[in-house]
C-alpha positions as CSV (number, residue, x, y, z in Angstrom):
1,X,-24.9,12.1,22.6
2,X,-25.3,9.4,20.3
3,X,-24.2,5.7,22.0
4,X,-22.4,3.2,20.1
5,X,-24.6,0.4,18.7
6,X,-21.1,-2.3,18.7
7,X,-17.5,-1.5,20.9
8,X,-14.2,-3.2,20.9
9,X,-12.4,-2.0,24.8
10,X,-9.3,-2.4,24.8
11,X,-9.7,-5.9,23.0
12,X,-6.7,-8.1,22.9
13,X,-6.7,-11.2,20.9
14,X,-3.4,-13.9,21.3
15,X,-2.8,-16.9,18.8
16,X,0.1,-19.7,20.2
17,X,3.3,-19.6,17.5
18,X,5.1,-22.6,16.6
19,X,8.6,-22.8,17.4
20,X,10.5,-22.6,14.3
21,X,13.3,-24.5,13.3
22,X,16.1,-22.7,14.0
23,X,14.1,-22.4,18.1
24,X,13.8,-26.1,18.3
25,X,17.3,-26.7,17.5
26,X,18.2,-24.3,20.2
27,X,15.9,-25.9,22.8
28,X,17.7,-29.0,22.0
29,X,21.1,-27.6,22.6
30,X,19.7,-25.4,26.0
31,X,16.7,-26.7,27.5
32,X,15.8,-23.5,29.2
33,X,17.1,-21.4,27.0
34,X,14.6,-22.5,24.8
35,X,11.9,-22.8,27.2
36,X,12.2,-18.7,28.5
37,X,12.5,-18.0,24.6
38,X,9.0,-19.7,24.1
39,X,7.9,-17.8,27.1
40,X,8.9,-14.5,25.7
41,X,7.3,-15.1,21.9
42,X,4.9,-18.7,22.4
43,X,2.1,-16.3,21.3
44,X,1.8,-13.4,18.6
45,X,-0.7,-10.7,19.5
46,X,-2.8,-10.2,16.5
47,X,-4.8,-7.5,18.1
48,X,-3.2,-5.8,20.7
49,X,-5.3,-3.2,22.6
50,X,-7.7,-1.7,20.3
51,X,-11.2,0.7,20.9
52,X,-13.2,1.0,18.1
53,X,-17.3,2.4,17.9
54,X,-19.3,1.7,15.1
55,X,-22.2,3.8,15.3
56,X,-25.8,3.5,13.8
57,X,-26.2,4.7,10.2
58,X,-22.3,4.7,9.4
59,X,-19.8,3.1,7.8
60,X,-16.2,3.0,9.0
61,X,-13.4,1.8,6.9
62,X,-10.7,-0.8,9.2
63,X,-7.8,-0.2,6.9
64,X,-3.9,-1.5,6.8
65,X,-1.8,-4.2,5.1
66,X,-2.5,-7.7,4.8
67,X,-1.6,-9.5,8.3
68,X,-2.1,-6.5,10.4
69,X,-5.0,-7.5,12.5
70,X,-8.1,-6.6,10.5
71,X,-10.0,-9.8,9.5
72,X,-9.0,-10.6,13.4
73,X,-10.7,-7.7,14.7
74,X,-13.7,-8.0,12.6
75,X,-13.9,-12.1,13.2
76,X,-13.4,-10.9,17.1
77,X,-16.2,-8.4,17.0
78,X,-18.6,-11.0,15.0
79,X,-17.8,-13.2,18.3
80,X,-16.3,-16.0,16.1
81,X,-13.2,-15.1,17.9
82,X,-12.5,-14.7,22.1
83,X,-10.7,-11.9,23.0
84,X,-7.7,-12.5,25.7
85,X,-8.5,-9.4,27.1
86,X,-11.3,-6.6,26.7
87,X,-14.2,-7.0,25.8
88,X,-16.7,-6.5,23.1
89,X,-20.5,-4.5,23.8
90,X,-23.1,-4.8,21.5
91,X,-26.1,-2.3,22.3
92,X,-23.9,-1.1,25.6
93,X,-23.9,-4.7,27.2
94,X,-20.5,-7.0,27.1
95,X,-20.6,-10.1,24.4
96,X,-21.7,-13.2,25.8
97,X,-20.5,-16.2,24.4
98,X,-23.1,-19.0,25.2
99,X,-24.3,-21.0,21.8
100,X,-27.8,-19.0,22.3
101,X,-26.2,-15.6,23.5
102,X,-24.0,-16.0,20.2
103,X,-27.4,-17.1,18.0
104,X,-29.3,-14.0,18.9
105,X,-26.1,-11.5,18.4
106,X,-25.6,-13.0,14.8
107,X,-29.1,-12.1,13.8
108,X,-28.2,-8.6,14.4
109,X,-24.9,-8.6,13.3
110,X,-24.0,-10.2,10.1
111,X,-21.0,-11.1,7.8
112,X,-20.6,-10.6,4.0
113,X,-17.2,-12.4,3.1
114,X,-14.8,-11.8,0.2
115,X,-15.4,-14.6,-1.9
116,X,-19.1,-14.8,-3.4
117,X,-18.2,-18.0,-5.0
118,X,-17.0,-19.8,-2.2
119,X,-20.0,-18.3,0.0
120,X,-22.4,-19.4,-1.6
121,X,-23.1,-23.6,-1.9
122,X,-23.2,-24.6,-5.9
123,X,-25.9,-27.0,-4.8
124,X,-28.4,-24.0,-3.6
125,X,-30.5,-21.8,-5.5
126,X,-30.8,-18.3,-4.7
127,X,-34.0,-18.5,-2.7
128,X,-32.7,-21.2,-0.4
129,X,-29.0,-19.4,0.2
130,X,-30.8,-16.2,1.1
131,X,-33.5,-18.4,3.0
132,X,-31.0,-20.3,4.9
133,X,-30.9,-17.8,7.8
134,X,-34.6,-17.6,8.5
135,X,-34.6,-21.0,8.9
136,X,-31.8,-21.0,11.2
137,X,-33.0,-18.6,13.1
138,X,-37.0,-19.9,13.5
139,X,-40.4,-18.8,13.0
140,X,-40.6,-17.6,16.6
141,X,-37.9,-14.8,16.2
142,X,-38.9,-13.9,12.5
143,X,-42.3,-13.4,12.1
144,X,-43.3,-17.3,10.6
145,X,-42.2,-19.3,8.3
146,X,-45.3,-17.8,6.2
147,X,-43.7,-15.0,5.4
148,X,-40.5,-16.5,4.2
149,X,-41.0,-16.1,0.6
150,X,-42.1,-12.5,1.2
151,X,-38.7,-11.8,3.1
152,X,-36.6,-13.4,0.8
153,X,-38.0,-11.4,-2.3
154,X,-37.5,-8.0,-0.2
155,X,-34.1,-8.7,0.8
156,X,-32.9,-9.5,-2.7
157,X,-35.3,-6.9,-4.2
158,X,-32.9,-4.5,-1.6
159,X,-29.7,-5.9,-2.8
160,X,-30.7,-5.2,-6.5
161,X,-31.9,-8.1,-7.8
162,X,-34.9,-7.6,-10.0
163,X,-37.7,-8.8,-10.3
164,X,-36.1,-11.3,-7.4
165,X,-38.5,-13.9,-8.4
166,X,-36.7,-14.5,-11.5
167,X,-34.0,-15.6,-9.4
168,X,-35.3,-17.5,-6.9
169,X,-34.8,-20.9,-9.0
170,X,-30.9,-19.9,-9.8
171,X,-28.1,-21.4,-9.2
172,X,-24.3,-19.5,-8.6
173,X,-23.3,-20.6,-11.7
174,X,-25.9,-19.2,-13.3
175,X,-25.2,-16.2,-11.6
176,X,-22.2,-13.1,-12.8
177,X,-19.9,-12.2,-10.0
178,X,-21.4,-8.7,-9.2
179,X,-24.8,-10.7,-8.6
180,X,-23.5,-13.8,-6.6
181,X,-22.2,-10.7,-4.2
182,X,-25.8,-9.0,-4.7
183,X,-27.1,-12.5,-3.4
184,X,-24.6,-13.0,-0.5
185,X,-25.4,-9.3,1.1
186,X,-29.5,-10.0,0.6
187,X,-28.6,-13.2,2.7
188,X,-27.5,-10.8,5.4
189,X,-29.7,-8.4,5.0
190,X,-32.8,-11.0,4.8
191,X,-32.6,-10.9,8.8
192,X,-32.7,-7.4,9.2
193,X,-29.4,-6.8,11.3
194,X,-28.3,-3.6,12.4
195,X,-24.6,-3.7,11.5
196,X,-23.1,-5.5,8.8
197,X,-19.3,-6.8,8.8
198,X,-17.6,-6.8,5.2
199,X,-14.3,-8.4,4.5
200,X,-12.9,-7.2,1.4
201,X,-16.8,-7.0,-0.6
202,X,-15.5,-5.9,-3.5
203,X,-12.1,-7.1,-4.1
204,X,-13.1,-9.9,-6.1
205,X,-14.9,-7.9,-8.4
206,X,-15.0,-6.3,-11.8
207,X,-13.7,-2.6,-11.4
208,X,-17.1,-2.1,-13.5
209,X,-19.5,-4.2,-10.4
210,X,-17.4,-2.4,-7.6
211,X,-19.3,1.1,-8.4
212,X,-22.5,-0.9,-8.1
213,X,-22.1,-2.9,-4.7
214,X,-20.8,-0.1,-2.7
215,X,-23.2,2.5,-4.1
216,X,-26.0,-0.5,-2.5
217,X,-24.2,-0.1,0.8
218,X,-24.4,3.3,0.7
219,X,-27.9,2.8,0.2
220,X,-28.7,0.6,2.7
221,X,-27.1,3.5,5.3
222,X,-29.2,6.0,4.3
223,X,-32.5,4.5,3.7
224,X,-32.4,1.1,6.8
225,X,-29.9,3.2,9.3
226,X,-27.5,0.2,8.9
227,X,-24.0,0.6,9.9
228,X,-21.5,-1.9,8.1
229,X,-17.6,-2.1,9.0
230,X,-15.9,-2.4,6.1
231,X,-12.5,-4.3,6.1
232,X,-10.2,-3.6,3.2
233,X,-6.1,-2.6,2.4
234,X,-7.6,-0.5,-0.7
235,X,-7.6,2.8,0.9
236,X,-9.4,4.3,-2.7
237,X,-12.5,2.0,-1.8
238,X,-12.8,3.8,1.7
239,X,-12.7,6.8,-0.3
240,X,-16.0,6.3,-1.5
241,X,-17.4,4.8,1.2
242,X,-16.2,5.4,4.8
243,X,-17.7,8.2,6.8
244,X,-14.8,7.1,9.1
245,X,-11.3,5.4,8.9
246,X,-9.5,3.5,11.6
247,X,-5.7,2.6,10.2
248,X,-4.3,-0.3,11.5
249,X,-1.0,-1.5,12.0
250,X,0.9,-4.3,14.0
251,X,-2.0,-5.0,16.0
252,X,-3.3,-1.8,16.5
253,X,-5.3,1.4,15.5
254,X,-2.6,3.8,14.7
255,X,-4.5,6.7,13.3
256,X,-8.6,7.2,12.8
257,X,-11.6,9.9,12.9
258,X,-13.8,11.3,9.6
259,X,-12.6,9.9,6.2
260,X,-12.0,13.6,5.0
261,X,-9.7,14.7,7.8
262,X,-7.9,11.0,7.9
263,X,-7.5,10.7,4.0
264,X,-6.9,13.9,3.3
265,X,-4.6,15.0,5.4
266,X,-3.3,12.2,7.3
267,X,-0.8,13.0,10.2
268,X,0.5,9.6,10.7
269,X,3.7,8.4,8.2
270,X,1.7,5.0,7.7
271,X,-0.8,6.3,6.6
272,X,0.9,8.6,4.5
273,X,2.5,5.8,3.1
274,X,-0.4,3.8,1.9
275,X,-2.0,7.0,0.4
276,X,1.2,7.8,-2.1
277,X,0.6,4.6,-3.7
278,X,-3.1,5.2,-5.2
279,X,-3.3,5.8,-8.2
280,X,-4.8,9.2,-7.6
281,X,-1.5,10.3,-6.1
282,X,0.5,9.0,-8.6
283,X,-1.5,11.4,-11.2
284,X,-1.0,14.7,-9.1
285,X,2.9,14.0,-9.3
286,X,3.5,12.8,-5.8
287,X,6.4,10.5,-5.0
288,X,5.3,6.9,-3.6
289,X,7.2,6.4,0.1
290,X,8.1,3.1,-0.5
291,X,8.2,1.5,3.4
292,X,11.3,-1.0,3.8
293,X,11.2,-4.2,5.1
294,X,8.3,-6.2,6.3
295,X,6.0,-5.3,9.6
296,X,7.4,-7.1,12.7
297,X,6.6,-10.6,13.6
298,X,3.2,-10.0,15.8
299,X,5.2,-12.4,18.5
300,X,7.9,-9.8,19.0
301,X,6.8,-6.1,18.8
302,X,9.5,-3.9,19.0
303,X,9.1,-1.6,21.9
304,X,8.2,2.0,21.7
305,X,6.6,3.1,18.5
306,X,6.0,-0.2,16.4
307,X,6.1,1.8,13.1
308,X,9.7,3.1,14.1
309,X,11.6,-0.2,12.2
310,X,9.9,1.0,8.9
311,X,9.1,4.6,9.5
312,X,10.6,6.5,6.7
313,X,10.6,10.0,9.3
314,X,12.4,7.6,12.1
315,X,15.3,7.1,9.4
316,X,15.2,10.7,7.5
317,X,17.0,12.2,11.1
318,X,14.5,14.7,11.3
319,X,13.3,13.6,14.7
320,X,14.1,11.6,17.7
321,X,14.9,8.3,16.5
322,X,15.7,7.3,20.1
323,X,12.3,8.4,21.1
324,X,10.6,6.4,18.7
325,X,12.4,3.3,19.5
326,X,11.9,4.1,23.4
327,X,9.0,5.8,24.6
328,X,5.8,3.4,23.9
329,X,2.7,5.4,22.4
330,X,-0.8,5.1,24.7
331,X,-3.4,2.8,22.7
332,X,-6.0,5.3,21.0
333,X,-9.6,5.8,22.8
334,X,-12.9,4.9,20.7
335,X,-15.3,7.6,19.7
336,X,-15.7,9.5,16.6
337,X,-12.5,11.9,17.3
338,X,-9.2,12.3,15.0
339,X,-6.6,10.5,16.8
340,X,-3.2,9.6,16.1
341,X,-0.6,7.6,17.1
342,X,2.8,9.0,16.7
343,X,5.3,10.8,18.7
344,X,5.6,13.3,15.6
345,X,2.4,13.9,14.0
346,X,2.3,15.8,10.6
């Protein structure tokens, strides 16, 4: 059986909450009041008990609404955040968080952000943003500084960018959109790492350049064995991407396994939800469910099912509101399994 190359375990992440106005003006009126109301809600839970394996040679899709835990999760398992709780394993061995423990990880696991244009420094050429990390890391732990030319032309020669000595001397400006991303993923790919961690990579893009970039992640999978999370709300881009979906909502993993079974026939009413509103669905003539309200504050989470508030089967009367609102749903397990959260699974 195949092992896990990076794990979230039941991986809790907390962030303190201001008191807002309307709180302080009560602590003011009743002292302790107040003081067991910041007890109750002084700290949102951002991620709140999630398992997730990324395997090599895969890509999995970390899918939900803006301010549902994503980015958190994904900062969390590139160790730029602590977990409260759980713990994240890299090759099988917990995360250890010493400046030189956290070096070595980062060689093997790098980040591709959003935002080519802010990633990349206007001051830089080409050659020195995708060389930065070499030097970062040393000669000792990459071969020499002799072969730094060499490595930089292969990883931007692997990104796309050809001939890459034509664009060693090139500045971002110089540079369209779809390449300033083609320039930020050879920086991460320059130190060989075996899982890549990409926030939104294509959002910022040209529908035209989207096609492009993912079909060189795809590529990357099936010639180097690299496994990337990808970290998106545009459930169409893990169509063409993910070999596996994990939905997230409130904190948590709600529904995941294999893209196919997940997307195409999901059994959890969020998921459900986010699906209508492609595009796709809107062609074959099925109704958008339209979820009401906003998700819960991440300092109070309703008890029971968290989706209940805004759960469009909750409020239809077909099932057991009361359940919903009630019985609280176990957090799901890691693996490669279809899993679902829901007390009334489609």
């Amino acid at each position: 059986m195949r092992e896990p190359v990076l794990s979230a375990r039941e991986v809790r992440v907390e962030f303190p909450v201001r008191a807002s106005a309307h709180s302080r003006a009560g602590l003011q009126a009743d002292p302790a009041a107040g003081l067991r109301a910041g007890r109750r809600s002084g700290r949102a839970r951002a991620v709140d008990g999630v398992n997730l394996d990324l395997y090599p040679g895969e890509i999995v899709a970390l899918v939900g609404e803006s301010g549902c835990g994503k980015t958190t999760l994904a900062r969390t398992l590139l160790g730029l955040e602590r977990p409260a709780a759980g713990e994240v394993r890299y090759d099988g061995q917990p995360l250890r968080y010493s400046a030189r423990a956290l070096k070595a990880y980062r060689r093997r696991v790098q980040l591709v952000l959003q935002d080519p244009a802010g990633s990349l420094s206007p001051r830089h050429t080409v050659y020195e943003a995708v060389a930065e990390g070499l030097r970062i890391h040393g000669a000792s732990a990459l071969g020499g500084f002799g072969d730094e030319p060499a490595k930089v032309a292969d990883a931007l020669s692997r990104a796309g960018l050809r001939p890459p000595e034509r664009f060693f001397p090139r500045y971002p400006r110089e540079l369209s959109g779809g390449q300033r991303q083609r320039v930020v993923i050879a920086g991460a790919l320059v130190l060989d790492p075996q899982v890549i961690v990409a926030d939104e990579p294509v959002a910022s893009l040209d529908a035209s350049v989207r096609g492009e970039i993912l079909a060189l992640l795809l590529r990357q999978r099936d010639e180097a064995g690299l496994c990337a999370l990808v970290v998106t709300h545009d459930l169409g881009l893990a169509w063409n991407i993910a070999d596996r979906v994990a939905v997230m909502y409130l904190g948590r993993i709600v529904e995941t396994g294999p893209a196919e079974a997940i997307l195409g026939s999901p059994a959890h009413p969020y998921t459900r939800a986010l699906l209508s509103v492609l595009p796709e669905a809107a062609a074959s003539g099925r109704e958008a469910v339209l979820l009401s309200g906003e998700p819960p504050d991440p300092a109070r989470i309703p008890p029971g099912c968290r989706f209940h508030v805004r759960c469009p089967l909750a409020a239809s009367g077909r099932v057991d509101a009361a359940r919903c609102q009630a019985d609280d749903l176990p957090v799901l397990a890691g693996g490669t399994a279809t899993q679902v959260a829901c007390h009334y699974p489609a």
